[in-house]
C-alpha positions as CSV (number, residue, x, y, z in Angstrom):
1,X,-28.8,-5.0,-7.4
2,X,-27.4,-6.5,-10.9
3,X,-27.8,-10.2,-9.5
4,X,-24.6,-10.9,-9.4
5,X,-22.7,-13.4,-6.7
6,X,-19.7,-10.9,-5.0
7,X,-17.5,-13.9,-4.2
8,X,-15.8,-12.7,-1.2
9,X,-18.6,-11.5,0.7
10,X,-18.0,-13.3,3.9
11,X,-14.8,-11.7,3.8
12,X,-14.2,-8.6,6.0
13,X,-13.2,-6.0,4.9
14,X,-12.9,-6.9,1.0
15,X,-14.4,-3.9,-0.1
16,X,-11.2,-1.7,0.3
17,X,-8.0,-4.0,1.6
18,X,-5.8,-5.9,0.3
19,X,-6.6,-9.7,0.1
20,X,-3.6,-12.4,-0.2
21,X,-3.2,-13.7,-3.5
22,X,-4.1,-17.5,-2.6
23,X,-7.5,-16.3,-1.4
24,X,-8.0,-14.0,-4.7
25,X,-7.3,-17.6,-6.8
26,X,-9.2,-19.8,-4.9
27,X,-12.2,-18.1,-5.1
28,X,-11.8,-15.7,-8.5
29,X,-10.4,-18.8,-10.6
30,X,-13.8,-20.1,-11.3
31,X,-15.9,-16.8,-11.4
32,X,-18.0,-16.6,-14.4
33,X,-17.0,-12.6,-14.5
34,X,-13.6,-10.6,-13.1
35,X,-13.2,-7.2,-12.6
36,X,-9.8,-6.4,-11.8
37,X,-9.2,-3.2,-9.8
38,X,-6.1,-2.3,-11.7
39,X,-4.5,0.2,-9.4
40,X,-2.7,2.3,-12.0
41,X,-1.6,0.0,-14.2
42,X,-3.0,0.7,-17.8
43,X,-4.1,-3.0,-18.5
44,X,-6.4,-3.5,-22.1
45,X,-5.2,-6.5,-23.8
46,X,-4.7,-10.1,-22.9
47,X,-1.0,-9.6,-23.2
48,X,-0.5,-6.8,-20.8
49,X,-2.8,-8.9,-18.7
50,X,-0.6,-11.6,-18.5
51,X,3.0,-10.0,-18.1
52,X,1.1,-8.8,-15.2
53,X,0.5,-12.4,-14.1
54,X,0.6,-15.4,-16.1
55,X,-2.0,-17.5,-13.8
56,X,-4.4,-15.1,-15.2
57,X,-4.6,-17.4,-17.9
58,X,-6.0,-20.0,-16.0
59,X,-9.0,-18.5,-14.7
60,X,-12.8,-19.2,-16.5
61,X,-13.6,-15.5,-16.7
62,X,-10.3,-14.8,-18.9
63,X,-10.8,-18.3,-21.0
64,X,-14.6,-17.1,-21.7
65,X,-13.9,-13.3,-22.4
66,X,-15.5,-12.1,-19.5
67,X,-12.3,-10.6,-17.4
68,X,-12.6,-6.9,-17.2
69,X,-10.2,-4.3,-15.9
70,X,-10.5,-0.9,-13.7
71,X,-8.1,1.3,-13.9
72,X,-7.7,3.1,-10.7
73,X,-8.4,6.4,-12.3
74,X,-11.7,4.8,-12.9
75,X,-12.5,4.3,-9.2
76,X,-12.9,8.2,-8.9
77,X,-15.8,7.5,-11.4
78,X,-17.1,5.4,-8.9
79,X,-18.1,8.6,-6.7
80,X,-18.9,11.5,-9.5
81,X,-20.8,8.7,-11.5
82,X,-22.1,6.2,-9.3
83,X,-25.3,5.0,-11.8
84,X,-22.5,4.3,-14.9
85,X,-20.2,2.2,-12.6
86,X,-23.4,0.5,-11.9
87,X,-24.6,0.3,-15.1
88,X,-21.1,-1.3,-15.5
89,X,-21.3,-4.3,-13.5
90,X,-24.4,-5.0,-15.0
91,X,-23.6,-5.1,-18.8
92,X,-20.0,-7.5,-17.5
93,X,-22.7,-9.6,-15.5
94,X,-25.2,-9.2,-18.2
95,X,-24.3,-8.5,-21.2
96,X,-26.7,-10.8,-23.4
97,X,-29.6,-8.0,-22.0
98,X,-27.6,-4.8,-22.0
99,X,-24.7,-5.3,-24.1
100,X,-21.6,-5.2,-22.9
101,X,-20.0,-1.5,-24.5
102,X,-18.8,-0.4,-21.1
103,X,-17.9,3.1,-20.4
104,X,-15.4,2.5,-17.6
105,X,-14.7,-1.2,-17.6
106,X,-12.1,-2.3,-20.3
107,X,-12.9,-5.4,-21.4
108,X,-9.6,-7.8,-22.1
109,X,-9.7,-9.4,-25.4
């Protein structure tokens, strides 16, 4: 809906399981845009970032600003307040139209 590429679509079932960490590089290294499911970590700055993992440092979507956290309390959001999730995405995607002061998302800087 926001226009934006989901990167491991042809994936099965990589709405909700784990994926190996290879495949996560290969494909998330060069993404323009990361949102990192956090799953209870409390993750908002570059450092806590990368004393979670270092590689991090190496992807576009960290090296351009664009690399945006979740914390897994936040998922709950994602069923009381489906449209602000949305709305979300769509400001990390798009931020030169809608800004990009997220109300879940935690933007790493």
């Amino acid at each position: 809906m926001v226009k934006g590429e989901y990167i491991f679509n042809d994936i099965p079932g990589t709405g909700g399981s784990y994926m190996d960490k290879e495949t996560f590089y290969e494909r998330a290294m060069d993404a323009d845009v990361v949102i990192l499911h956090t799953m209870g970590g409390n993750i908002t700055t570059k450092e806590q970032l990368l004393n979670l993992n270092p590689d991090f440092a190496n992807f576009k979507a960290f090296k351009n600003g664009r690399f945006y956290a979740l914390p897994y309390d936040n998922t709950k959001r994602e069923v009381l307040d489906p449209a602000g999730i949305m709305l979300d995405y769509a400001k990390a995607i798009h931020p030169e139209v809608l800004g990009d002061n997220t109300k879940y998302l935690i933007k790493i800087n």
